[in-house]
N, C-alpha and C positions, 0 to 999 in steps of 0.2 A: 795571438790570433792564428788559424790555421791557414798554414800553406794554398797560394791559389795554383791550381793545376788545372791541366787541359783536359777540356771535355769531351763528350763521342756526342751530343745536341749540339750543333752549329747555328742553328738558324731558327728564330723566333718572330712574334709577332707581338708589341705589343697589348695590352686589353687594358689598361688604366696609365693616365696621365702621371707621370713623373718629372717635379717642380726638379730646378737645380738647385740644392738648398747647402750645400756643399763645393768647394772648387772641382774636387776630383769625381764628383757626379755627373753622368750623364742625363739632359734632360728629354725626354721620350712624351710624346703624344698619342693615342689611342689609335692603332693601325700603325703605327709606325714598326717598319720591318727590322734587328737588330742581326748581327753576326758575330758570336758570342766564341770568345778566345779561351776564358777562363771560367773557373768556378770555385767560390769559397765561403761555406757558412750562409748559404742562400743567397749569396750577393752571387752577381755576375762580371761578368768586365769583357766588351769588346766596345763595336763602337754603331751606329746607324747607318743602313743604306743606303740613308738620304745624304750624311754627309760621310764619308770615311775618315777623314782628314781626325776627325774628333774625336780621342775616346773617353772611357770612361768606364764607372761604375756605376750598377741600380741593381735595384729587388727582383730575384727569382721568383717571387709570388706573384708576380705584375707579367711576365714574356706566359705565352704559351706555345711550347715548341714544335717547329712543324718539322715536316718531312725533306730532308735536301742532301744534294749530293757537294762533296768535298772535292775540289779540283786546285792540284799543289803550282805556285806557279813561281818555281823557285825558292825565298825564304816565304815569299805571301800565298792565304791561303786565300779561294775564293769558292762561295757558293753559291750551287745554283739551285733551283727549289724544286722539289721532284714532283710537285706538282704539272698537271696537262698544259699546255703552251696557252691555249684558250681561257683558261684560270687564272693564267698568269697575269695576260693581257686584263683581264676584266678588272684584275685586282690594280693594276698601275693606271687605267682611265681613270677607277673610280675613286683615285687619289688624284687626278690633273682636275678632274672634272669637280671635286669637294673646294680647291681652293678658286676656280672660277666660279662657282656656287655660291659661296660665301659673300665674292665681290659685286654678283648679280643682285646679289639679299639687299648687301650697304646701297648699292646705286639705285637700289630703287626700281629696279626691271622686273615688275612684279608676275609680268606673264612669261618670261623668260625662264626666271629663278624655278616657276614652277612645272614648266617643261620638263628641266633639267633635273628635279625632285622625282619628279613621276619613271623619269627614264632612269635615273639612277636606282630605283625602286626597283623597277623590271630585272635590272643587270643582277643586283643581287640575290632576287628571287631565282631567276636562270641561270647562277653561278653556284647556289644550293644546287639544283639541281643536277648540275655538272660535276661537280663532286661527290654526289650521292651513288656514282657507278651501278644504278637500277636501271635505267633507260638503255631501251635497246636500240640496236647498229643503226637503223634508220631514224627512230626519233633524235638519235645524239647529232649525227652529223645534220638534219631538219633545225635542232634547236643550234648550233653552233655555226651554222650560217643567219637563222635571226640575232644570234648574238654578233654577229663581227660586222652584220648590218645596221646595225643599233650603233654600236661603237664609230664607225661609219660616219654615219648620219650627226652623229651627236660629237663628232669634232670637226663637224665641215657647218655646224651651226654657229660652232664656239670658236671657231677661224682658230682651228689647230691644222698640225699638220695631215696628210691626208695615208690614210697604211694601204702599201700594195700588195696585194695577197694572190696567191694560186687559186685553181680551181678549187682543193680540198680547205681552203680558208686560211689557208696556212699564210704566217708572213713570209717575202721573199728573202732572200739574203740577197744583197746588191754583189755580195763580192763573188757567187754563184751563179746567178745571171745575169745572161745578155742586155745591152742598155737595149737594144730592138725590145725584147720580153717585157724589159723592164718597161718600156714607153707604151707599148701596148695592153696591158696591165693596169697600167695607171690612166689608159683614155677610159677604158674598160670600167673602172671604178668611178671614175668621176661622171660619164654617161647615168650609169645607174644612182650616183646620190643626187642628179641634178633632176633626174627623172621623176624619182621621189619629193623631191620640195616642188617639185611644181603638182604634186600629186594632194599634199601636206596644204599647199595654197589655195587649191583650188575650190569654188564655191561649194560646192558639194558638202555638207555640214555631216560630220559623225551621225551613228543613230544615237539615240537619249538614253541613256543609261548604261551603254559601253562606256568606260573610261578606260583611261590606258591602262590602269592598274588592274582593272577587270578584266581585261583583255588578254592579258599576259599571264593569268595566275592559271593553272593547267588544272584547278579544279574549281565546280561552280555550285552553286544550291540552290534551291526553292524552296519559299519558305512558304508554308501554307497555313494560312487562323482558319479556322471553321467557324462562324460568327454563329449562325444557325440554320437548324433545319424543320423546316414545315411540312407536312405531309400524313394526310388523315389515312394512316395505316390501321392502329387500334391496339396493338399488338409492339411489343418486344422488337427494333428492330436493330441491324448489325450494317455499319459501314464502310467498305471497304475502300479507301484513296488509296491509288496507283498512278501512272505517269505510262501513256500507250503510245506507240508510234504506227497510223494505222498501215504505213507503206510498207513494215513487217508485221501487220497485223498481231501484233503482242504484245503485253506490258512490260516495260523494262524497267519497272524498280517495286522495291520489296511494297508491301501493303500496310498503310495506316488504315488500323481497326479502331471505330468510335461505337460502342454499345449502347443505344437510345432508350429509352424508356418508354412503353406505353404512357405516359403521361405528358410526355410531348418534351423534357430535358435526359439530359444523359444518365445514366446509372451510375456513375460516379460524379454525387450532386459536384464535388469539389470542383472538378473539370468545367466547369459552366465558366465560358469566359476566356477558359487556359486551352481550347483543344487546337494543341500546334505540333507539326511536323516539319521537319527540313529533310526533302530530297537531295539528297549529296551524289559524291562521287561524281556528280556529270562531267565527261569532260568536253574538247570541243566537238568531237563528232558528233556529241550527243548535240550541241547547239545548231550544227547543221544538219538538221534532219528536216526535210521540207516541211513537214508537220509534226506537232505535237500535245498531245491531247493531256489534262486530267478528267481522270474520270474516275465514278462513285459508285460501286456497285449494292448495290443496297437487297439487304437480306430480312427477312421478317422471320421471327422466329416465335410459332404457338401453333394455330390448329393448321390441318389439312387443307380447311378451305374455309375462307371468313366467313362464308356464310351457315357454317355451322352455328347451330342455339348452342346455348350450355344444357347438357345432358350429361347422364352420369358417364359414356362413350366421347365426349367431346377428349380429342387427342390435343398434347401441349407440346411444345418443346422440338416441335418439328420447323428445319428451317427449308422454308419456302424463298424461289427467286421475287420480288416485287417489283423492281425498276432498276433503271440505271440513270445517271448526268452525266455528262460529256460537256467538256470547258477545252475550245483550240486557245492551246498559252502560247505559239508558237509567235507571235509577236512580243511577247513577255520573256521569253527565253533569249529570244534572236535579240532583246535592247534598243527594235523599233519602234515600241510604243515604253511610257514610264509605268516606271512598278511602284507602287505605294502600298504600306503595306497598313494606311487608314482609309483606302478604294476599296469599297466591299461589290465582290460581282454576284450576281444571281446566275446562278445553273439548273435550270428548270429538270424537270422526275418526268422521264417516259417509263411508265408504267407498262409493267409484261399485260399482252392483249390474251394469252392464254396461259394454263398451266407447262403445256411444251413449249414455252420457251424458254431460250437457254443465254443468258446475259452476253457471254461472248459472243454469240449473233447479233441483240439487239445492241451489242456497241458498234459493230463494223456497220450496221444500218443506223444509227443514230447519228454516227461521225459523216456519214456523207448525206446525211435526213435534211430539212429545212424544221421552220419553228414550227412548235406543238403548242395547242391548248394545254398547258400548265397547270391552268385553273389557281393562280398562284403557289404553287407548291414547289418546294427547292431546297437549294440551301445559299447560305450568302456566305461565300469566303472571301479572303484578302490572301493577296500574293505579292512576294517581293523576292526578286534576285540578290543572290549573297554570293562574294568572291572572296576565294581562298576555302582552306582545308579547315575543318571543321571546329579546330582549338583556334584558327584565327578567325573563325566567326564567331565564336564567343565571346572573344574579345572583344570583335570588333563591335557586335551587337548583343552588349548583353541584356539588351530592355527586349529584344523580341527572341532569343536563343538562350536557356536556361538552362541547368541542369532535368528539371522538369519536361523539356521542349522532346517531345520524338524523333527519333532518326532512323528514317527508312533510306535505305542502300539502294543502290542499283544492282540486278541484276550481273552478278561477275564481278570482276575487277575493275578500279579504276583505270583508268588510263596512265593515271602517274604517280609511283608512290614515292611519297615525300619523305627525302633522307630523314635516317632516323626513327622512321616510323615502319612499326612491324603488324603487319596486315595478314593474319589469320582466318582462313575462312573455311568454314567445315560445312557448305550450303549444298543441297539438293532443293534445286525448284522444281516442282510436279504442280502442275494446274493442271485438273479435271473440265475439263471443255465442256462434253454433253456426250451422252450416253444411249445406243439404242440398242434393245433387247428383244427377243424373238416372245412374245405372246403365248408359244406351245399350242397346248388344247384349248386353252380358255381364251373366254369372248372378251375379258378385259383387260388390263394391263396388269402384270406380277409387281409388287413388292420388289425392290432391286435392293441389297444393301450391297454397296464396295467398302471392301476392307485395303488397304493397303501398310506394306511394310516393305522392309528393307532387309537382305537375304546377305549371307556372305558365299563362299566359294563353295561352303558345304551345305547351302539352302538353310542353314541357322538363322534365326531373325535376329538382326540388330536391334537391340533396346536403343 
């Protein structure tokens, strides 16, 4: 057997349960942290953080080695993890708090255990996060004060001990601070978790459909069905869903296009049934927007003017504005009212009153309008709020999110991009508003066609 010698990896983690099936084996549970002496033939040999006193042997294919620093203290070596202090902490609650978890399961504390589920959920999610080193100077120290408030909270429920920490979150060192510091610190801390459970107490009930897990996940969707659409047009029409915020008068996420049919279903019969989009990306700023709209802009696409006959001069293939819908979701977003996503709503079709009208008008007058004769005409969609990033909605839903299902983006960047994930974006947004032209000599309106393209430094057009 080959010689064991010492290694330059000290410090592991392990990812699979290792039975002692052997004397001179050590027995390892899944998280269990290791500090690794030796190495030989894929086997390892040091001993558990948990206990030192114990060592042993197990499998290299089992630890995955992390990052840590060597500190000699005499003959013994000790590690420490080079991991952020805030990391650290999360990762050792979320081992105190699995083996009261456990005991919470056996005894029966059913609404307890799953407090402690939901919170431990959070930790991990925001501990991704934390490691991911995307997040900037303000969102990190934002999110590492809600983490050391969590932690907090969730060992003064579990009647652990209470951590005194400085302004920047940090723990204190007792042997560095004043007991005065130290005592004011700790009234300091315990004011603010005592404050919070009677906040956590009080009658005031959640809104419906935040849950904690959705609360905490830094990215959110909407999911949109298009059940149907009615509306005696005649003609070829094109629909444009977006998501507006009217207090910045703009849409802020890309446009689901659904291409109708003059014969009253869509032009891709297949879609009959399937036409679904998920607005992603939102994050919470996007949730506190005091308003928020979907809306439909709806495009008709054949002659000049309907009430052209057919003649051998009758023009086709020209798209005309027709109307627009406007749906305030901003109760659907916010988790004040429930999203179902088998509640079909009607969005009733304000029809353009003339040809000068230009749709991004009649939505800023539509969103603050009162109700219109419809005359029945609409469309009927279904909406349901979906949390987390978009592979863990698929997961999580895959009877309403498919590979089939559409994904329109917001507008720009997320708010948080999720370690791991490489976010490419090569987007120019230009919306054409409305357009006026001078008349010249003539008594009627000109012909306008806009062209537009995209130029580089030397007025080249980019393909």
């Amino acid at each position: 057997m080959a010689p064991w010698l010492p290694t330059k990896d000290k410090y592991g983690v392990a990812v699979w349960n290792f039975p002692r099936t052997k004397e001179h084996h050590l027995p390892l549970q899944i998280g269990e942290m290791v500090h690794i002496l030796q190495a030989s033939e894929g086997w390892y040999c040091g001993y558990s953080l948990r206990n030192r006193a114990a060592r042993g042997i197990f499998p290299a294919s089992l630890i995955r080695l992390k990052g840590g620093v060597v500190e000699q203290r005499g003959v013994e070596e000790s590690v420490v993890p080079a991991e952020m202090p805030t990391v650290q902490e999360i990762t050792t609650t979320l081992r105190e708090w699995a083996t009261i978890w456990k005991q919470l399961y056996v005894a029966g504390q059913t609404e307890r255990y799953g407090q402690v589920k939901r919170m431990m959920q959070e930790l991990m999610e925001q501990r991704s996060q934390l490691l991911s080193g995307t997040l900037p100077k303000d969102q990190l120290l934002r999110l590492r004060k809600e983490v050391t408030g969590k932690m907090d909270y969730g060992n003064k429920i579990l009647a652990l001990d209470l951590v005194v920490r400085d302004e920047d979150e940090n723990i204190l060192d007792p042997d560095r601070t004043s007991v005065i510091s130290l005592f004011q610190a700790h009234r300091r801390a315990a004011q603010t978790l005592t404050q919070r459970i009677q906040e956590e107490m009080s009658p005031q009930q959640k809104a419906p459909g935040h849950g904690a897990h959705g609360a905490a996940s830094p990215s959110h969707n909407l999911y949109l069905c298009v059940r149907n659409f009615v509306c005696h047009i005649g003609e070829e029409a094109q629909l444009f869903m977006a998501l507006y915020d009217p207090g910045e008068q703009r849409i802020i996420s890309e446009n689901y296009v659904i291409r109708w049919a003059s014969t009253g279903v869509p032009q891709d019969i297949e879609l009959l049934n399937n036409l679904k989009v998920v607005f992603t990306d939102l994050g919470s700023a996007d949730l506190k927007r005091e308003r928020l709209f979907l809306v439909c802009q709806i495009i008709r696409v054949g002659r000049m003017d309907l009430r052209d006959s057919h003649s051998r001069k009758l023009s086709t293939g020209l798209r005309r504005p027709f109307g627009i819908s406007v749906m305030d979701i901003t109760d659907i977003t916010k988790g004040t009212c429930d999203s179902d996503e088998d509640k079909q709503h009607f969005i009733p079709v304000h029809p353009v009153a003339a040809d000068g009208d230009f749709l991004h008008n009649m939505i800023r007058k539509a969103v603050e309008g009162k109700d219109i004769n419809h005359k029945g005409q609409g469309l009927w969609v279904s909406l349901k709020m979906l949390w987390g990033d978009l592979s863990q909605v698929r997961k999580d839903h895959p009877h309403l999110v498919d590979r089939s299902t559409a994904v329109a983006r917001k507008l720009g960047y997320p708010e948080v991009i999720m370690p791991g994930k490489r976010d490419v974006r090569n987007d120019i947004y230009l919306t054409l508003v409305q357009g006026e032209f001078d008349k010249g000599n003539k008594k009627t309106q000109k012909n306008v066609e806009v062209t537009v393209c995209v130029c580089d430094e030397a007025g080249n057009v980019v393909q």
